[in-house]
C-alpha positions as CSV (number, residue, x, y, z in Angstrom):
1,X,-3.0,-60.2,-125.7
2,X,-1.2,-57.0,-124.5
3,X,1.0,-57.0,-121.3
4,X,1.3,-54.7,-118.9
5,X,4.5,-52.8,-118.8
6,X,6.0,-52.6,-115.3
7,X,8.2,-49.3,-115.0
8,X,10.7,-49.2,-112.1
9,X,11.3,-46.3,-110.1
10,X,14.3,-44.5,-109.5
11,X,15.5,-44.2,-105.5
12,X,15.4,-40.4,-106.3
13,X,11.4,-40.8,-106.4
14,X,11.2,-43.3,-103.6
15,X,12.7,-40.4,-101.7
16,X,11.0,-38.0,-102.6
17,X,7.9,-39.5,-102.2
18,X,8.9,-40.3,-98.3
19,X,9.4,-37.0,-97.9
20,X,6.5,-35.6,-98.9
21,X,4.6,-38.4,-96.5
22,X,6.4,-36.9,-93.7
23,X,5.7,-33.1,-94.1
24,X,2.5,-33.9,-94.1
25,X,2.4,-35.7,-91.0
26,X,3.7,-33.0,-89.3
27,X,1.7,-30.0,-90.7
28,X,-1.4,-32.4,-89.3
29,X,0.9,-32.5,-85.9
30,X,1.6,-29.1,-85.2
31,X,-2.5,-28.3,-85.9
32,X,-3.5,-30.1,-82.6
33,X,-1.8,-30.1,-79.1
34,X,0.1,-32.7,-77.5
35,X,-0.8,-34.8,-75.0
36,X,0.3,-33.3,-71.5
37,X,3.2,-35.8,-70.1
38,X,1.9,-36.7,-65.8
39,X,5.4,-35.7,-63.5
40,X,6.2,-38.0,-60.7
41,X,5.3,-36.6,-57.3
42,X,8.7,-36.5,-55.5
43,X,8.6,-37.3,-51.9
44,X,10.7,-35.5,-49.4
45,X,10.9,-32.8,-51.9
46,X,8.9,-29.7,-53.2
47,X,6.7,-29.9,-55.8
48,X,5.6,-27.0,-57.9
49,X,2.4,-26.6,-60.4
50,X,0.8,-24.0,-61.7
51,X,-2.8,-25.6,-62.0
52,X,-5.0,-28.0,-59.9
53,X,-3.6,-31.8,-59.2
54,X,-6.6,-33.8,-58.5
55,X,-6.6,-37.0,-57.4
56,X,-10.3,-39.0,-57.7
57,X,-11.4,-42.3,-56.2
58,X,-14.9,-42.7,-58.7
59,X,-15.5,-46.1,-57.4
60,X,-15.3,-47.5,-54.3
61,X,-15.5,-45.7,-50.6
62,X,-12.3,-46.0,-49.6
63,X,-9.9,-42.9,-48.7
64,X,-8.7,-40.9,-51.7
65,X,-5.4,-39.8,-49.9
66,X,-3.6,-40.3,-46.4
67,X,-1.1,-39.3,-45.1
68,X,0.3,-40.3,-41.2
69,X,3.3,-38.6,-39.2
70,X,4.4,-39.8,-35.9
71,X,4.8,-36.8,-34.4
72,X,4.4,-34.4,-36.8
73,X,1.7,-32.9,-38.7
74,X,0.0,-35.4,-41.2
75,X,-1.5,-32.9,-43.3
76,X,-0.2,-29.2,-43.7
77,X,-2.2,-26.5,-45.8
78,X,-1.4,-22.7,-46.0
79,X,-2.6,-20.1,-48.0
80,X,-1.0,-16.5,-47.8
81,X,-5.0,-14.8,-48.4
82,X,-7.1,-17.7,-49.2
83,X,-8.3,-21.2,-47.0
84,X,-5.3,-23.0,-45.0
85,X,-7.3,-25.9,-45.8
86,X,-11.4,-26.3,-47.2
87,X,-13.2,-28.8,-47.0
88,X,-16.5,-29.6,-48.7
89,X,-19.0,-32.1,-48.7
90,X,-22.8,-32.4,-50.4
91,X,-24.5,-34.8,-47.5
92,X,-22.0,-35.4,-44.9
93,X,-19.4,-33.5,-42.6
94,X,-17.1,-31.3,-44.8
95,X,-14.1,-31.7,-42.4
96,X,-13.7,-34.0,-39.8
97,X,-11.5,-34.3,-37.2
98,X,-11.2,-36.9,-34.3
99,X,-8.3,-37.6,-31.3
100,X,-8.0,-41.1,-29.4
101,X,-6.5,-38.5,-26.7
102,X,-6.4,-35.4,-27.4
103,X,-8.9,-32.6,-29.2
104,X,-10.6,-33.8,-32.2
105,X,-10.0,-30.2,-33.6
106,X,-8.2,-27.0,-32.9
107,X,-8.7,-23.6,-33.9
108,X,-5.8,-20.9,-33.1
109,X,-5.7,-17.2,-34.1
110,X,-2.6,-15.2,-34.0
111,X,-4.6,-11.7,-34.8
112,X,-7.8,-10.2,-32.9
113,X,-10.2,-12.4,-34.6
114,X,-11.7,-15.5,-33.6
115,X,-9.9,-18.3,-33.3
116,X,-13.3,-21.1,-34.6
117,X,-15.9,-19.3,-36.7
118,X,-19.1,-21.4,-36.7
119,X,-21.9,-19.8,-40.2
120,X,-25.1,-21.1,-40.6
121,X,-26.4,-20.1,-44.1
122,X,-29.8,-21.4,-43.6
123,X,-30.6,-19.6,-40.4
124,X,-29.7,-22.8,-38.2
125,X,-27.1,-22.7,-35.4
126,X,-24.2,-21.8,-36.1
127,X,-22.0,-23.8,-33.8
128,X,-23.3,-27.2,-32.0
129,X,-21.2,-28.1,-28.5
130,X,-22.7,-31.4,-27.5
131,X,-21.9,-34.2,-25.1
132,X,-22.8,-37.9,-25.5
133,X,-21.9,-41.5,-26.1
134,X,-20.1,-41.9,-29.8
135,X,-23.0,-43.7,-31.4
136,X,-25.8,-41.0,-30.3
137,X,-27.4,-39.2,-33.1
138,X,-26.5,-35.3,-32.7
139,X,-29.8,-33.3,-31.8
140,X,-31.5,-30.8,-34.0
141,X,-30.4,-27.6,-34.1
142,X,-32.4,-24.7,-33.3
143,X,-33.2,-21.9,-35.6
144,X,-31.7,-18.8,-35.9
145,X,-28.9,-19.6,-32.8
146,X,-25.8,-18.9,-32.6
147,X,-23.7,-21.1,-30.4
148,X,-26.0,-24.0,-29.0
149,X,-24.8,-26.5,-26.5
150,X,-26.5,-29.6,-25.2
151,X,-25.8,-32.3,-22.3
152,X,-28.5,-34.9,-21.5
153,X,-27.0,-37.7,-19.4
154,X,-27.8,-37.0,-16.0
155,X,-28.8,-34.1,-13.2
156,X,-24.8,-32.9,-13.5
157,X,-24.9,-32.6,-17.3
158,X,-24.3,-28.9,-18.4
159,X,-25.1,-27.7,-22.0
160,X,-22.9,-24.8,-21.6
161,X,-20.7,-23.8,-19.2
162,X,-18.4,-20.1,-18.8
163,X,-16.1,-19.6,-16.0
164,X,-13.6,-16.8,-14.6
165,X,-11.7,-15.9,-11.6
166,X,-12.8,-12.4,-11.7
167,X,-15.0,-11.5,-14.9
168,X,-18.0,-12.8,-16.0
169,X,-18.1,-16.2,-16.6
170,X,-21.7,-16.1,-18.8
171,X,-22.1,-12.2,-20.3
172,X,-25.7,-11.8,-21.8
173,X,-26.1,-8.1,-24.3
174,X,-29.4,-7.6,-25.9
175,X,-30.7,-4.3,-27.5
176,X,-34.2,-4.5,-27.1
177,X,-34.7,-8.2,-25.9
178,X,-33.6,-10.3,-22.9
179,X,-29.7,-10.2,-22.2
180,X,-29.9,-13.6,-20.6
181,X,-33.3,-16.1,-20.5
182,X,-33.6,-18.8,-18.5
183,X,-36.6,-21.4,-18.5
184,X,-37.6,-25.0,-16.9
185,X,-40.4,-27.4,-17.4
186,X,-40.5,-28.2,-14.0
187,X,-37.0,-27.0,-12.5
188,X,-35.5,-23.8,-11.6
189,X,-35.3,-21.6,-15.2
190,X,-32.8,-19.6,-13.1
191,X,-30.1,-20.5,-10.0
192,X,-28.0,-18.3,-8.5
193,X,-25.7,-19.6,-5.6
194,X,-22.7,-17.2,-3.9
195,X,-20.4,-17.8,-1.2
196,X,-20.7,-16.6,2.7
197,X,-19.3,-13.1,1.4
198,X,-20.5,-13.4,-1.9
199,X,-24.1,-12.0,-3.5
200,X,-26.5,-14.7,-5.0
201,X,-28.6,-11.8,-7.3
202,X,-27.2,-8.3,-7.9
203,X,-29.8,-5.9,-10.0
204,X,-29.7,-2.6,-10.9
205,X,-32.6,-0.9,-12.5
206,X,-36.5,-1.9,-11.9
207,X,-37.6,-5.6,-11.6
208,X,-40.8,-7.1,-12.6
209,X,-42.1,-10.1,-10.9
210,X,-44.8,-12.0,-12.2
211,X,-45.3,-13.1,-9.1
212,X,-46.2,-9.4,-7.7
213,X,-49.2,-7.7,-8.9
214,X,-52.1,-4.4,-6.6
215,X,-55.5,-5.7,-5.8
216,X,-57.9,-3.1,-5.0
217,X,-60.5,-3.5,-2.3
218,X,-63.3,-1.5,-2.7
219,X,-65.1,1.0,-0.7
220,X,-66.8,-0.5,2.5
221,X,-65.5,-4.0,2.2
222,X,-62.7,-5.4,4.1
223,X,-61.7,-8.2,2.0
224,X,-60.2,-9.3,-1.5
225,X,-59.6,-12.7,-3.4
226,X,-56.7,-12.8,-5.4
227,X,-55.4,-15.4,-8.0
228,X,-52.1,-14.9,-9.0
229,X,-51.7,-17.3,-12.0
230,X,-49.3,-19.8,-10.2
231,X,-49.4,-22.9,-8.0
232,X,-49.9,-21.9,-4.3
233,X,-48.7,-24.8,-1.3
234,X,-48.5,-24.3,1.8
235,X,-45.0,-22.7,2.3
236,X,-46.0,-19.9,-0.3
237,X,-44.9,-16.4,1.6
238,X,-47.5,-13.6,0.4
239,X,-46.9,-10.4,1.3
240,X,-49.2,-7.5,1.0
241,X,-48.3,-3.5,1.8
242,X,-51.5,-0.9,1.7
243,X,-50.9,1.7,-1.0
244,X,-52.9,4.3,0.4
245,X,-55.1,5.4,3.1
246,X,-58.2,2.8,3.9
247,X,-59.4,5.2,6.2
248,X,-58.5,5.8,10.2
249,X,-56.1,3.2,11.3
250,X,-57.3,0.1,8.9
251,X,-54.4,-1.6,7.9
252,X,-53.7,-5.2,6.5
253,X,-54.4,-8.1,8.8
254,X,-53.9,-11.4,7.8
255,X,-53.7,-13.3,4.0
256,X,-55.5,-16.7,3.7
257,X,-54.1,-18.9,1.3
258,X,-56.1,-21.6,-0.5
259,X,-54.1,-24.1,-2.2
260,X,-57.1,-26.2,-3.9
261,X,-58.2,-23.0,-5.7
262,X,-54.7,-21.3,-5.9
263,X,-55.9,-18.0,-4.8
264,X,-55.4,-16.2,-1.5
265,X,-57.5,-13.4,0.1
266,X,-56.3,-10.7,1.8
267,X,-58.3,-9.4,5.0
268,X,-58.0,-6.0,6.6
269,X,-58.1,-4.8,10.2
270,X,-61.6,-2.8,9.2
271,X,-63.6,-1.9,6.6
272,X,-62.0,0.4,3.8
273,X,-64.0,3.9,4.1
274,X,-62.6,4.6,0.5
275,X,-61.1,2.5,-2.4
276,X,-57.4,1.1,-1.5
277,X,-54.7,-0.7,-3.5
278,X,-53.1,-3.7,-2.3
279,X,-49.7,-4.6,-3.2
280,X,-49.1,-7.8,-3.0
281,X,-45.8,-10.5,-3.6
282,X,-45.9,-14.1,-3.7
283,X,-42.5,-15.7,-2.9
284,X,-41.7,-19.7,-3.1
């Protein structure tokens, strides 16, 4: 039976061998990169990166980072061109902020721009003032509106309020439209109010009433029912001004107002030997 000859190697080999082990480890090294080493965040100090530190929370709700001062600022973002501070959400509010005593959030502006920015990019409102208890759901916002402001608790409430001591407390600037509109259900759409030496309504330019309207009485009759399209009582004030000549000294006598039908008539002195327009102006 043969046997196996063992040859022992020499400690030059061995060596050699160990080498060649270790070269090659480090060609397979150098061909992929190193794992990036995390740097301690050092408090009271600065900190300086060149890319993005992101800290995620991927499974539960609670807070990904807080910070508290007592009477400092608790968090402090600048940006020389860019956001201060962004924040973003999918489905809820992308920045929130809330005051036991004091304003939830505050918007300043050192050059002639405005201080809080409200941008709608889906032809909502743009900025939403409203006033009510915590727990109260916010109310829809209206389409295509800038700055909308709502107040429903009681008769005092006030969705928006502007005030001066010698400008213009609400200013209203439309091209083609309506400067400032007004409208109630059942109220007063618009109330104006002035002191003893004050004016309640200043207006230049013409003013349309939809209350006003000319009623023409014909030739050889001396009356003419009129129905103004509102609600007539009995305090309504109608009054009526001839427009032209009805012939001699005919003239406007009396208006009868009828409040079941909401119309009134208006009566001259004679019959009209011609065709004559009535002017006529329901007030109250």
């Amino acid at each position: 039976m043969a046997i196996d000859t063992v040859t022992p190697r020499s400690r030059r080999v061995l060596l050699a061998a160990t080498a060649g082990s270790l070269a090659a480890l480090a060609a397979q090294a150098l061909g992929r990169p190193l794992p990036a080493r995390a740097v301690s965040v050092v408090l009271g100090g600065t900190n300086t990166a060149t890319t993005t530190t992101k800290i995620e929370n991927l499974t539960t709700s609670d807070t990904v980072f807080w910070a508290n001062s007592t009477w400092g600022t608790g968090v402090y973002g600048y940006s020389s061109s860019g956001y201060g501070v962004y924040g973003y959400s999918s489905s809820s509010y992308g920045v929130h902020g809330a005051s036991d005593s004091n304003t939830g959030v505050y918007g300043r502006a050192y050059a002639d721009k405005a201080a809080t920015v409200g941008q709608s990019m889906a032809n909502a409102t743009g900025l939403l003032g409203y006033s009510g208890a915590g727990g109260d759901p916010l109310p829809t916002a209206p389409p295509k509106t800038g700055v909308y402001g709502r107040a429903a608790q009681d008769a005092s409430a006030r969705g928006v309020t502007g005030q001066t001591t010698a400008g213009r407390g609400v200013n209203g600037v439309a091209t083609s439209g309506r400067g400032v509109n007004g409208y109630a259900g059942t109220g007063i759409g618009g109330y104006f109010s002035a002191g003893p030496s004050g004016k309640a309504l200043h207006a230049e330019g013409r003013v349309t009433f939809k209350t006003a309207g000319l009623a023409t009485i014909g030739s050889g009759t001396s009356s003419k029912t009129v129905t103004p399209g509102v609600d007539l009582t009995s305090s309504s004030k109608i009054l009526c001004t001839l427009m032209g000549n009805a012939g001699g000294a005919t003239t406007v006598k009396r208006v009868a107002v009828n409040t079941a039908a909401d119309t009134f008539t208006i009566y001259l002195t004679a019959a009209a030997t011609s065709a004559v327009k009535v002017a006529w102006f329901v007030i109250g």
